[in-house]
Structure formats: C-alpha cells, structure tokens
C-alpha positions as CSV (number, residue, x, y, z in Angstrom):
1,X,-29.4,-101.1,-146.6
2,X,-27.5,-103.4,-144.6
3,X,-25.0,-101.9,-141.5
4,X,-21.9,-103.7,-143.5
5,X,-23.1,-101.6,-146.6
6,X,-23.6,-98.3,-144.6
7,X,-21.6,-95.6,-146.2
8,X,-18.8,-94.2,-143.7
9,X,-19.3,-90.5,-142.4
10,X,-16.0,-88.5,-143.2
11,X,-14.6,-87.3,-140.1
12,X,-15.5,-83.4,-141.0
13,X,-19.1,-84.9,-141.2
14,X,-19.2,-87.3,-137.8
15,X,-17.9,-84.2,-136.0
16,X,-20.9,-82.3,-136.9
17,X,-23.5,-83.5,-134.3
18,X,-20.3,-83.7,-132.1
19,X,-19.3,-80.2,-132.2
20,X,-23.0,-78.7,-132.7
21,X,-24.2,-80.5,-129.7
22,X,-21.3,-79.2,-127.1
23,X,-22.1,-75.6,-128.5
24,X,-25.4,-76.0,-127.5
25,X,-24.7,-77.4,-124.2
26,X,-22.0,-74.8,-123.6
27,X,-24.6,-72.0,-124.1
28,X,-27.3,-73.5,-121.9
29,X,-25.0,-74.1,-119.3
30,X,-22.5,-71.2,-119.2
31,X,-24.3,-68.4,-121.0
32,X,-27.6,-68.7,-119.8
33,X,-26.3,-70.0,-116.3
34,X,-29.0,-73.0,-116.2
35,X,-27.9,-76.6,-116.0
36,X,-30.3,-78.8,-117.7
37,X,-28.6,-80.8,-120.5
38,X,-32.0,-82.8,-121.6
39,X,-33.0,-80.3,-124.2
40,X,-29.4,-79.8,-126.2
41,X,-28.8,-83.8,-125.4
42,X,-32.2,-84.5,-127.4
43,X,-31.4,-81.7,-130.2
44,X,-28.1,-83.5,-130.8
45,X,-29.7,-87.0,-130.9
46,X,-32.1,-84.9,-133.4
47,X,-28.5,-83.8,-135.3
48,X,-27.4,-87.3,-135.5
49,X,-30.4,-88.8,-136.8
50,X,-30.3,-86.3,-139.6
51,X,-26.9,-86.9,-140.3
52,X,-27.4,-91.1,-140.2
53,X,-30.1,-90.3,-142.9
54,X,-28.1,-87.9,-145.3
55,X,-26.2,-91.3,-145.2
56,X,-28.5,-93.4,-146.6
57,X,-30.1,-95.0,-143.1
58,X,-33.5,-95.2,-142.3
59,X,-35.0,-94.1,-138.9
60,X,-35.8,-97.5,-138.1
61,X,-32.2,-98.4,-138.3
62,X,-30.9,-95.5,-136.2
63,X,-34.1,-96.2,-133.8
64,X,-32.4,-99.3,-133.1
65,X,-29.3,-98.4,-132.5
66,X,-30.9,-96.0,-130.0
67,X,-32.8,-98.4,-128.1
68,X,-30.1,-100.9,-128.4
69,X,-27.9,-98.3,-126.3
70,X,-30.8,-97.9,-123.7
71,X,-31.3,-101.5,-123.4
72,X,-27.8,-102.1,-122.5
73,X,-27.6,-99.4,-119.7
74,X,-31.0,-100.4,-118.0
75,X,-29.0,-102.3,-115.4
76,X,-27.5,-99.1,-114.3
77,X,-30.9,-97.1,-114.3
78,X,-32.7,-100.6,-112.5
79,X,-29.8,-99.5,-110.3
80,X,-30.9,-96.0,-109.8
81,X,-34.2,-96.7,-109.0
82,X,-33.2,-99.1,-106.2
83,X,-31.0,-96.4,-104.9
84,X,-33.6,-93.7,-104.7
85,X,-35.7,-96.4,-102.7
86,X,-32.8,-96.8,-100.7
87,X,-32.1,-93.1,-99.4
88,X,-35.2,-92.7,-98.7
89,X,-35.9,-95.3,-96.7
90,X,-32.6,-95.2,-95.0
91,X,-33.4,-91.7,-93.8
92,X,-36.3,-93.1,-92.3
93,X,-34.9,-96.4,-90.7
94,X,-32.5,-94.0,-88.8
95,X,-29.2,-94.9,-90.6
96,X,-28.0,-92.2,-92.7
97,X,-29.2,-90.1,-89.2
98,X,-27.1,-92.6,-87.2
99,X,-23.9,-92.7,-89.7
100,X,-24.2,-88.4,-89.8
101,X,-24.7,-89.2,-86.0
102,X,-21.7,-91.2,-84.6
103,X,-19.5,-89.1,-87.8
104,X,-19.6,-86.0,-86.1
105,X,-19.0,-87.8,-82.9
106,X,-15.6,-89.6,-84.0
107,X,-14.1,-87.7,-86.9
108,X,-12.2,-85.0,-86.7
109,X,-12.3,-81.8,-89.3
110,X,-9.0,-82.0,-90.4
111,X,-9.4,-85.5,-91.2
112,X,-12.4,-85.7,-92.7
113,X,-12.0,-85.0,-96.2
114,X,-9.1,-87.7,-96.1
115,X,-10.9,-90.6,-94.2
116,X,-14.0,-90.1,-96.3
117,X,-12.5,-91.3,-99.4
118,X,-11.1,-93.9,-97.7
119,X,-14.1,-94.8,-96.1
120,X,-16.1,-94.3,-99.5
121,X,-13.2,-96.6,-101.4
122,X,-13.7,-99.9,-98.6
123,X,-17.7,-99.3,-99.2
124,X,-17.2,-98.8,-103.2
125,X,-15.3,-102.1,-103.3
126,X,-17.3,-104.1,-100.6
127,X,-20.7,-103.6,-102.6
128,X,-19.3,-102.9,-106.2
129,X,-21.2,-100.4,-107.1
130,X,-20.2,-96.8,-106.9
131,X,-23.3,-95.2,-107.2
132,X,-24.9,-97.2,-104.3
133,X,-21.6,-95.7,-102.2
134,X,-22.3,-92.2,-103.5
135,X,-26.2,-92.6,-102.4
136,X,-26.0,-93.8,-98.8
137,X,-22.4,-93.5,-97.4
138,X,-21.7,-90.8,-99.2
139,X,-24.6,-88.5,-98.9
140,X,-23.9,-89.0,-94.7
141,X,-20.6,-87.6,-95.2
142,X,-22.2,-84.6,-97.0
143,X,-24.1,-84.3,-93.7
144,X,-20.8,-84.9,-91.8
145,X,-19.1,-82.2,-93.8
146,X,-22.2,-79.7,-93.6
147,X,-21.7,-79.9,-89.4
148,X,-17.8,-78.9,-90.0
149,X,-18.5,-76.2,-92.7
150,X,-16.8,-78.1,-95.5
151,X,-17.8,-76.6,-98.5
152,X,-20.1,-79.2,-100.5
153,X,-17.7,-79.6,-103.1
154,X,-15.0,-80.6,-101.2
155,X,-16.8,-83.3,-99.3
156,X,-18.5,-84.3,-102.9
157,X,-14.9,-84.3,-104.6
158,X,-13.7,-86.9,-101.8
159,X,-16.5,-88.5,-102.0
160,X,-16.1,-89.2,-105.4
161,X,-12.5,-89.7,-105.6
162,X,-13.2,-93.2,-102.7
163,X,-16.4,-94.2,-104.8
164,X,-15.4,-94.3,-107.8
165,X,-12.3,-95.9,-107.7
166,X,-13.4,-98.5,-105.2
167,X,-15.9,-99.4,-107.8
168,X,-12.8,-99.7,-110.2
169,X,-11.3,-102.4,-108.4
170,X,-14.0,-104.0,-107.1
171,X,-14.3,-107.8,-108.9
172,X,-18.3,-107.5,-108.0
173,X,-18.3,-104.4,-110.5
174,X,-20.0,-104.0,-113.9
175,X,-17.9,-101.9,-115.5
176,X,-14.4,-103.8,-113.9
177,X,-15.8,-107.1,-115.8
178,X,-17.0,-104.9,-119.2
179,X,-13.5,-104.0,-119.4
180,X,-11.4,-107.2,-119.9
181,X,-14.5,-108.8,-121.3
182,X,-14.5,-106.4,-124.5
183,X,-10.3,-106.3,-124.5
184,X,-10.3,-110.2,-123.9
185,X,-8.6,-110.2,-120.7
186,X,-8.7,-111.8,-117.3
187,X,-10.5,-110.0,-114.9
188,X,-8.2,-110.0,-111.7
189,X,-5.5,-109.8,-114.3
190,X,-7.0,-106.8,-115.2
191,X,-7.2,-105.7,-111.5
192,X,-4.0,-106.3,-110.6
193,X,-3.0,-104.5,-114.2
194,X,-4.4,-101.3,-112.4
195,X,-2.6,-101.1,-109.3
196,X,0.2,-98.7,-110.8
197,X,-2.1,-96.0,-111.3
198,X,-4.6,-96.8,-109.0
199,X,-2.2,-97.1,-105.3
200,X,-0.3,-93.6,-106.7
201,X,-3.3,-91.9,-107.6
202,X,-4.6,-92.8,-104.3
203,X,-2.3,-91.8,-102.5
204,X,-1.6,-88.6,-104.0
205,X,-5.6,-87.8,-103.2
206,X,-4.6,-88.8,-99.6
207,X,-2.2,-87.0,-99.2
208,X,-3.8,-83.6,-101.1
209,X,-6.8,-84.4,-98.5
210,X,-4.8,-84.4,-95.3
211,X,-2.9,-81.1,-96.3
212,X,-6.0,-79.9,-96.9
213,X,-7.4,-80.5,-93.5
214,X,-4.9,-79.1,-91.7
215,X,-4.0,-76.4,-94.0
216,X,-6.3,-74.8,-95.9
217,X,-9.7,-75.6,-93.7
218,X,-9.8,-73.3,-91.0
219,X,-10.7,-75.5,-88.3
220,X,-11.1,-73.1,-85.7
221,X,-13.9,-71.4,-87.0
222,X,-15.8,-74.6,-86.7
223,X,-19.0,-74.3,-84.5
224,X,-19.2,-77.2,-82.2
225,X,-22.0,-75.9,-80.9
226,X,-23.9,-76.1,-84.5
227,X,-22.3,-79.4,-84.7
228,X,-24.1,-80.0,-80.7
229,X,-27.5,-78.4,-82.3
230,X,-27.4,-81.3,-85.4
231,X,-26.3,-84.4,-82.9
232,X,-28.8,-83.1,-80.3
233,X,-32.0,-82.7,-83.4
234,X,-31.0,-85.6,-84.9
235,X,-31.1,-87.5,-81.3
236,X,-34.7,-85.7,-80.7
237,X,-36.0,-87.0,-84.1
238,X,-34.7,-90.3,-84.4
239,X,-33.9,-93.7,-82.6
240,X,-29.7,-93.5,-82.9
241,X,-28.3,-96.5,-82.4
242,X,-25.8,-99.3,-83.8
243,X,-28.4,-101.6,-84.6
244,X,-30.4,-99.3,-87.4
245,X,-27.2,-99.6,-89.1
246,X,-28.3,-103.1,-90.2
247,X,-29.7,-102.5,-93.6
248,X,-26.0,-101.4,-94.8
249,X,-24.7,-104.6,-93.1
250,X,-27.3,-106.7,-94.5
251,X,-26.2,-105.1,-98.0
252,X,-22.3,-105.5,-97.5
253,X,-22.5,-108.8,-96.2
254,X,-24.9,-109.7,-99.6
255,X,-22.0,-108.1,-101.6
256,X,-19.4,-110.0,-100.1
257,X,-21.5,-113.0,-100.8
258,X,-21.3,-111.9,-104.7
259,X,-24.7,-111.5,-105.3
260,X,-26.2,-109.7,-107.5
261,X,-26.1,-105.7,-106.8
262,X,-30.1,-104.8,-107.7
263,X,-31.2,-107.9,-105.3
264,X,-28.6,-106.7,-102.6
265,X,-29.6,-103.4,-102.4
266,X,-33.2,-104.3,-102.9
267,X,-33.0,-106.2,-100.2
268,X,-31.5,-103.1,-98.0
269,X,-34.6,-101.2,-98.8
270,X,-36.7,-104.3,-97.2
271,X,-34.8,-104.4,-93.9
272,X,-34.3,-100.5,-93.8
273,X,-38.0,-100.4,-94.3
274,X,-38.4,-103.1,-91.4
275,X,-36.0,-100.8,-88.9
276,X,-37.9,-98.2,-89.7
277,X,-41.2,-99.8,-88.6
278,X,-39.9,-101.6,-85.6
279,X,-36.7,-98.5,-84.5
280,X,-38.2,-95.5,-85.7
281,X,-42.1,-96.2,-85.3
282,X,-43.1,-95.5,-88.8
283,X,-46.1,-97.3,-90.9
284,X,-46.1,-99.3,-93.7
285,X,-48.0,-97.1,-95.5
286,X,-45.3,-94.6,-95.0
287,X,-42.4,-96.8,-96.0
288,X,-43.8,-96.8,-99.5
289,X,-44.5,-93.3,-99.4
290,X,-40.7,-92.4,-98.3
291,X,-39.8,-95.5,-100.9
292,X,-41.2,-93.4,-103.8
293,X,-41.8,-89.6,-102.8
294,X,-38.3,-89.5,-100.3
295,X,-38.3,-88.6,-96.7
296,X,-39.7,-85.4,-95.6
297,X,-38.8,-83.7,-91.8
298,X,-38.8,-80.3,-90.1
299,X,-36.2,-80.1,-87.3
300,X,-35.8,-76.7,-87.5
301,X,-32.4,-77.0,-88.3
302,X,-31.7,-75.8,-92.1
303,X,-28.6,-78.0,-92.3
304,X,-30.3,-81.3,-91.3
305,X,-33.9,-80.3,-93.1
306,X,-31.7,-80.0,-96.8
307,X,-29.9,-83.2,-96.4
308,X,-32.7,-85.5,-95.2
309,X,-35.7,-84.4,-97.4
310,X,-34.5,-86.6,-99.9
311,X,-34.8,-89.6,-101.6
312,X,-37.4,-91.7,-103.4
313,X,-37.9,-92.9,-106.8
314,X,-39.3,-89.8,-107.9
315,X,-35.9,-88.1,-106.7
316,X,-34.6,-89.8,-109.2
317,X,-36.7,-89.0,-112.7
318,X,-34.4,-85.8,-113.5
319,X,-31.6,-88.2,-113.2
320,X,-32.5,-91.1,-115.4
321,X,-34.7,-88.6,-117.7
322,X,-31.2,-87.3,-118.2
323,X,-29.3,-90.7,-118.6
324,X,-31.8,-91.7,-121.5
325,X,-31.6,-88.8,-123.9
326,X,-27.6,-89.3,-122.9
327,X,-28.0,-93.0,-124.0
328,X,-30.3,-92.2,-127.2
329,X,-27.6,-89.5,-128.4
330,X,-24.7,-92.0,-127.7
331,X,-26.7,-95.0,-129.5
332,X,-27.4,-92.5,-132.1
333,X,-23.8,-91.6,-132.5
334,X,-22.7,-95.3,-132.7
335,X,-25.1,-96.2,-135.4
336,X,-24.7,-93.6,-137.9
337,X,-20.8,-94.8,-138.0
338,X,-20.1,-91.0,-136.3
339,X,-18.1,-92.6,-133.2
340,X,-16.1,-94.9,-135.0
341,X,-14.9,-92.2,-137.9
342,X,-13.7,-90.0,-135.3
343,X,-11.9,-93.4,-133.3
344,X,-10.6,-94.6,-137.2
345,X,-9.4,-91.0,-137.9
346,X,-7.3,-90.6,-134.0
347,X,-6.2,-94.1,-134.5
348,X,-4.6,-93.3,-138.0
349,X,-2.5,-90.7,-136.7
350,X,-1.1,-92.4,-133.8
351,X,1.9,-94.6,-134.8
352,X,3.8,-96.0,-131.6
353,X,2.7,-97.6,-128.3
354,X,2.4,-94.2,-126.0
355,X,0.8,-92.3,-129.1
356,X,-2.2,-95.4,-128.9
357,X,-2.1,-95.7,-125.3
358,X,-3.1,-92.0,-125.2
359,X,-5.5,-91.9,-127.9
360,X,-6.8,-95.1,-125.9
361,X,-7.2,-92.8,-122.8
362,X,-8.6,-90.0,-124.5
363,X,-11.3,-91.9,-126.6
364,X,-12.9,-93.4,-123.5
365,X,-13.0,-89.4,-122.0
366,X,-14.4,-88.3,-125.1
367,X,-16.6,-91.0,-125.8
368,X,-18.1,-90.3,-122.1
369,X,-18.4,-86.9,-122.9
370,X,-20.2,-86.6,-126.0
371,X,-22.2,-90.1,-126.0
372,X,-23.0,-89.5,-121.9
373,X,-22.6,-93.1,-121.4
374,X,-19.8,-95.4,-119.8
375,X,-21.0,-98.4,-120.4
376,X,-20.3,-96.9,-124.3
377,X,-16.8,-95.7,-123.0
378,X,-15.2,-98.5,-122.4
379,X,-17.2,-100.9,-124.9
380,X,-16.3,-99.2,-128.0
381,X,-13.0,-98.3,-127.7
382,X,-12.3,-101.7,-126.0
383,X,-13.0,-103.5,-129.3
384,X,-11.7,-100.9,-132.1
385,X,-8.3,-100.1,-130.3
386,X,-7.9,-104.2,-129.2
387,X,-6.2,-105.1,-132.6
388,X,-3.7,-102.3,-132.6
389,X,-2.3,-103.3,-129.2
390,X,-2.0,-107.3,-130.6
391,X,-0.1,-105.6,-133.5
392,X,2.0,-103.9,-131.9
393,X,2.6,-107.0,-129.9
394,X,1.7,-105.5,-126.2
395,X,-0.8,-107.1,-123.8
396,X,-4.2,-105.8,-124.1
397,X,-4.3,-105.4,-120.2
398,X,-2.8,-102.0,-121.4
399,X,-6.1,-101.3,-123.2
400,X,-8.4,-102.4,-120.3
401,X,-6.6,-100.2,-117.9
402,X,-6.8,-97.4,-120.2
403,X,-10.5,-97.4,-121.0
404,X,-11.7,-97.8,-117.4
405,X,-9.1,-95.0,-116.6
406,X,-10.7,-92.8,-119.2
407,X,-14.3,-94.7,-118.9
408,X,-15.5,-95.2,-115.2
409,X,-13.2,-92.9,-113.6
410,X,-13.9,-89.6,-115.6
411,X,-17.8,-90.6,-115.6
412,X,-18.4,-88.4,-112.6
413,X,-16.7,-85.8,-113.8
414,X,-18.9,-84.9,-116.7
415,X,-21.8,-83.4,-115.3
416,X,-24.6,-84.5,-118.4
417,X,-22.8,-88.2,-118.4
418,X,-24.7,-90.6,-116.4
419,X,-22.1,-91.1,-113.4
420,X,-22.0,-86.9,-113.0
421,X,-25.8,-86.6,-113.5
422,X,-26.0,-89.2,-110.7
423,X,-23.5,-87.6,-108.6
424,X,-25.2,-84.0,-108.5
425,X,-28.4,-85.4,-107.7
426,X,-27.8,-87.8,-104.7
427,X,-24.9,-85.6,-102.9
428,X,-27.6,-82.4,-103.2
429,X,-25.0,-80.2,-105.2
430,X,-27.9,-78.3,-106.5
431,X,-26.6,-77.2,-109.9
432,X,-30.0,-77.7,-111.5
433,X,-31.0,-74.9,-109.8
434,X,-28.6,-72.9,-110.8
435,X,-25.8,-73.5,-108.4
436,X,-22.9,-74.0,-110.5
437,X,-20.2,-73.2,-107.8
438,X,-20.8,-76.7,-106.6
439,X,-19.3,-78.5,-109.9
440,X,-15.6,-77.8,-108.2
441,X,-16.2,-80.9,-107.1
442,X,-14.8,-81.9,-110.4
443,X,-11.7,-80.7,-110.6
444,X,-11.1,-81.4,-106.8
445,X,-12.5,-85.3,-107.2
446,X,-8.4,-86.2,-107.3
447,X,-8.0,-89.5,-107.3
448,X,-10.4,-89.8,-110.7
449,X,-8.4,-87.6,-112.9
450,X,-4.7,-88.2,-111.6
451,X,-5.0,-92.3,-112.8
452,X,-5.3,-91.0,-116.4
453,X,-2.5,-88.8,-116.3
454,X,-0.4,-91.3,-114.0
455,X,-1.4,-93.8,-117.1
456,X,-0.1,-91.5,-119.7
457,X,3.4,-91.0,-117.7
458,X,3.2,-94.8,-117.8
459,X,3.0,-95.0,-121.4
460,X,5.7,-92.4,-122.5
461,X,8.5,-93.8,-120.3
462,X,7.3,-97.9,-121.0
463,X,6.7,-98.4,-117.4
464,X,4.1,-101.2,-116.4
465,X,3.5,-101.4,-119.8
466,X,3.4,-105.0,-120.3
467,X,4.2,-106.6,-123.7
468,X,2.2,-109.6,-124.4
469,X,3.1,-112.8,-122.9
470,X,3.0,-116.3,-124.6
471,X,0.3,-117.4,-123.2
472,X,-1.6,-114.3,-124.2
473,X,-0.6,-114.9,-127.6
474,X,-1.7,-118.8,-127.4
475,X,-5.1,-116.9,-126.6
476,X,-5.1,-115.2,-129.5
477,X,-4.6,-118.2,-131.9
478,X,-7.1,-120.0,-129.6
479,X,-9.6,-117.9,-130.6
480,X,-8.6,-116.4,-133.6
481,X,-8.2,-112.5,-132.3
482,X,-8.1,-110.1,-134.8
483,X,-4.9,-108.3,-135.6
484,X,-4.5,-104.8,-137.2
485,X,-1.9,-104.8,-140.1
486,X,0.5,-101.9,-140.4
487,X,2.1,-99.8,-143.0
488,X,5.8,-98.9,-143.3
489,X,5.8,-95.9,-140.8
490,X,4.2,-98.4,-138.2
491,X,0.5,-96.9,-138.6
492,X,-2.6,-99.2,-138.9
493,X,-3.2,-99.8,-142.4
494,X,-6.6,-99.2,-142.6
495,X,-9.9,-100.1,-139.8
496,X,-10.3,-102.9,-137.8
497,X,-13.0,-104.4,-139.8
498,X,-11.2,-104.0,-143.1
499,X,-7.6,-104.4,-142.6
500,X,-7.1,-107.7,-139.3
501,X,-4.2,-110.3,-140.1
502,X,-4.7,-114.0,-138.5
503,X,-3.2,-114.6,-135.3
504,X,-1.0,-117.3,-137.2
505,X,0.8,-114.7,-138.7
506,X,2.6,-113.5,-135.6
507,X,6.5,-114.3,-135.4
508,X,8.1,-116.1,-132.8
509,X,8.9,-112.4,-131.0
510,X,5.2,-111.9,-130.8
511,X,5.1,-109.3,-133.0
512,X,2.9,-110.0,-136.3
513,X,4.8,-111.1,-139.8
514,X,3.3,-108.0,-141.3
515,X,3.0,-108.7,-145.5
516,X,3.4,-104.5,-146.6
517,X,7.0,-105.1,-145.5
C-alpha cells in the first residue's frame, strides 16, 4: 500500500496511542513517584504501531517512518555525545572549576538568578546551541547557585530561560534555520519577526529574577564561609586561572566563525583535554577516561563532589536512550497519519487569523509533548499550517514565530522531550532518582513560557501580526506555494494535500480568489 493510498485514522482513533500513552506516563511518574519515561514511551510506540497496522500498514512501513524520525534528530544526539565529552573534560582542564571559581568571587546573591540568564542568553547565541550552554556554562552556575543556597530549580529555571532563547535567536542555530526553511521564510526575517515576543518575554524574566533576588532569597542566611570552604577546595584541587578558560574561547571564537557546532565543540574537548594535561597535570590516558566515564573527585566538600563527578559519554546513555524511544514514538505517530488527523481536525475548527495562530502555537506544544521531539515540532506543523496563513493572506513569518515559540522554547519544559531529558541530566536535577521537587524548574524557566502567551496576546489584538507583503506573494507564484481554499464561514475546505489553490489565483489584495464563493 502506497503512503498516498494509506487510509486516514479518524481523530477518535489517532488520539488513542495519544491519550493511552500520557496515562501511562502520568502513572509512572506521579503515582508511582519514579521518573523514567523509556518504558511507557516504548509501550506507546508499541500502541501506535498497532494502530498503523489496523490501518492497513505494514511494519516495514511504520519501521521507516521510525527510523526516518531518528535519522533526522542524530545531529542533536552527535550533539550530545560531544557535550558529555565536553563536561567532562572541562571539569578536568579546570574551567567549569575556574568559572564556579571567579562566579562566586564577582556575583552577588541577589543578582545571580538575573545575570545568569543573561549570561546563559549571550553564550546561547554566541555558539548556537542551547544544549552546549546548558552543559558547560550552565552547569557552573548550578555550582554558583549551590555556594549561595539557591535552590537548584531556580538556578536551572534561569538557566533555561537565557539558553534556550539565546539559541532561538541565534542565526548559527538548527532549529532557527528549520523554522523559516519549512514555513518558506527568510531566516533573519524570521529573527527579526521574533523580537516582539522575544525582548518582552525577556524582560519580564529579568525583571521576575531581580525581584527575586532581592525579595524572596534571603540573602542573609547565605554562608560566606561555605562559599570560602568551595573557593578555598576548589583552589586546593585545581590550577584556577584565566587561561584554563581557553577551551570555551576556542569554542566561541569557532562559533562566531559559523562553523559547524559538532566540530566546534569537538574541538573544545581537544584543547580542554590539552589544559588539562599541560594546567592541571593530568594524563592522556585519563583524558579519555574523564572523556567517556566523566570526572570523578573527593574534596570533601558534598557541594563540590555532586557537581563535578560528572560528565562523559556514558553520562549521557539515559539521556539519548530516552531521546530515541521519544523519536521512534514521534516517527511512529507521523507515519500512521495519527499527527496529522489530530493537526487536520484542530485546523477545521479554527476559522480566523488568532483562532490559527493559536492552534499554530499549541500544535508545536503538543507535538513536543507527545512525539518528544522538536525537531518534529516545528517541522510538521510548519508545513500543514503554511497554506492556511497564505489563504488567509498573512505572512508566514507568523507561522515561524509560532512554531519555534511552541517548538524550541517549550522543549525544556517537557521533562520526556529531548530538550527536558537533556536539561535534567546535565544541570544534576536528579529526578531520575526520584527527586521530583526539582522539575519547578519548569514553571519558573520564565522567559520560555511567557513568548507563547506574549504571541497569543499578539494574535487576538493583530499586533505584529504582519500580512503578507508583495514580494512575499511574488515568492509564492515563484515557486508555486500551496494555498488552502476556504469555505463560506472562512474555514479550510478540506487538508492541505487535498484541497491547495495555485498561487495565481490570489487577487490583487493578496488574498486568494477563492472559487466556493
């Protein structure tokens, strides 16, 4: 059977693996207190492939679709790997010790929380990648915050808040180049698109941060003399000084250069690996070993020993083991026609620009929270919403800004989607174990949840909510852009595969001759 001869799911029957699966999750992680999505991930992959074959697919197909999902995404775990190789070695070169070092030294407690996400933002958008921020920048501030008695998930939620929408923004990003490639946009365009709701959102985190450090953190109670004890071990332990912070130069200055993020940060796992021969006095033999196993101390101090026996590829495994069943059960999802008869059924109800712009919004979010992939978030609902915005004769910068919005910036949020897996794994938040106080972080990562809503203000009142210009337009009949027809009451007449109009049928206005009418 051939995918344009697949039989559609109804939408009762796409929501079935949908729904099943977040049961399962829900009593794994909040009835029996444990999180470890792997196992209900894999028994919803195990629903979907069911459900593709009740349809008439063959495993073969749906194993294709699966893999095809994985392949895509194996940047992002090539990424990973490179990472883990990175904290570990960094530990050992001296600089995450020197960062936590000269931290403690020049920040203050009450502005802490504030100048981290700042600091994690410039970092984010210097290198491009926000997991690479969260891995080495951030996990210093984690040991910045642990000297001021910042509870983990307040540190993690500015952490997250600077990473991730530095990596937004950043032009050397994947996901800020999936975006307008999938919506056909420009990519600065589509930057420069996102400054409404990314400058407010901002600065509404800022702002929430500094009150916060002045208000509700009770800076007196701060020991400086623990915060003398961690300077004065990490100074007994490890060469400090401004030079082992090469390896994050060497990386910033290769980012800035636009290469390529895996060779960048490789190569800031060779030169960390160098200053930690030639600074801290360690072997070659070691290197590897902190490279793939983590680094591994005893200072005595519990506060240092939990935050810098970490690292290594093999830190990693529960992470990307994680990511993979994620992918399998969002390729799975895709395949069997499940995700796009849920997207056909929200797009048939909504009937006016906001109503789509929402649906836009939430699609990406939901996307990311049952398929566990971002990459998926913003691809799919790129190209199925795309034709309703050219209908409707508005720029599809709308739709960019919308899926990264709901895509890359509520990725961390989800704790079994890749960005959240990543996130509780590198910053230490220990909720495998059973530590589930540390996913506040979610709800207190600021700047990542208030650009959606800011968008959806946006949308309702028709603020920087561009219609399409004539040059967009000349783009469209350029390359022949599909258009979604409409019925009398302004909906989509039927999917975007079934019912698109020529881009030659638009009116003078923009907006297309529509034939029903």
């Amino acid at each position: 059977m051939t995918e344009n001869s697949q039989p559609k799911p109804s939408l009762l029957v796409a929501l079935i693996p949908v729904v099943l699966t977040l049961i399962i999750l829900g009593v794994q992680i909040f009835y029996f207190g444990v999180f470890e999505p792997h196992i209900p991930l894999a028994i919803g992959l195990a629903i979907t492939s069911i459900v593709g074959i009740k349809l008439g697919l063959k495993w073969k197909d749906i194993e294709e679709g699966i893999f095809h999902v994985i392949h895509v995404a194996l940047p992002s775990v090539s990424v990973l790997i490179t990472v883990g190789m990175i904290i570990g070695v960094w530990i050992a070169s001296g600089t995450v010790p020197s960062i936590i070092y000269y931290g403690l030294k020049v920040l203050s407690p009450e502005w802490f929380l504030a100048a981290g996400m700042i600091i994690c933002a410039v970092v984010s958008v210097s290198l491009g990648t926000s997991w690479g921020t969260v891995g080495t920048v951030g996990l210093a501030l984690m040991g910045i915050g642990e000297g001021f008695d910042i509870p983990m998930y307040w540190t993690a939620g500015a952490v997250v808040s600077g990473a991730f929408f530095g990596d937004k923004i950043s032009p050397l990003s994947d996901t800020t180049n999936l975006a307008p490639a999938v919506t056909g946009t420009n990519v600065f365009d589509h930057i420069k698109n996102m400054m409404p709701t990314t400058v407010p959102a901002m600065l509404i985190a800022l702002m929430i941060y500094i009150f916060v450090g002045f208000m509700v953190i009770d800076v007196e109670s701060v020991s400086f003399e623990k915060i003398n004890g961690i300077t004065s071990a990490l100074n007994e332990n490890f060469y400090i000084s401004g030079w082992v912070l090469l390896p994050a130069l060497v990386v910033m200055a290769l980012a800035m250069k636009k290469y390529p993020p895996i060779p960048s940060l490789f190569a800031g796992v060779v030169v960390g690996g160098l200053t930690a021969m030639i600074a801290q006095g360690q072997g070659l033999s070691d290197v590897f070993n902190f490279a793939n196993n983590g680094y591994a101390i005893e200072t005595g101090i519990s506060e240092i020993d939990s935050l810098l026996n970490r690292g290594g590829i093999q830190s990693m495994m529960w992470t990307i083991s994680l990511i993979l069943i994620a992918l399998g059960f969002g390729g799975a999802l895709e395949k069997t026609g499940c995700l796009q008869s849920i997207i056909s059924a929200i797009k048939s109800k909504v009937h006016s620009f906001a109503g789509t712009q929402t649906a836009a919004i939430g699609t990406a979010f939901s996307t990311n929270l049952v398929a566990g992939d971002p990459y998926l978030s913003i691809a799919l609902p790129g190209r199925m919403y795309a034709p309703v915005y050219r209908g409707m004769g508005y720029s599809t910068l709308n739709l960019s800004r919308g899926v990264e919005e709901g895509g890359t910036l509520m990725s961390p949020l989800i704790p079994w989607n890749a960005g959240g897996a990543y996130v509780i794994s590198a910053l230490g938040l220990g909720v495998a174990t059973g530590n589930i106080e540390n996913l506040l972080y979610i709800p207190l990562a600021f700047a990542c949840w208030l650009a959606p809503v800011i968008g959806v203000f946006y949308a309702v009142t028709g603020f920087f909510s561009p219609k399409a210009s004539e040059e967009e337009i000349k783009q469209w009949h350029d390359s022949n852009e599909p258009i979604a027809k409409f019925n009398k009451d302004g909906s989509p007449m039927s999917d975007d595969d079934e019912a698109v109009d020529d881009i030659k049928d638009m009116g003078p206005d923009g907006k297309p001759v529509q034939d029903s009418l």
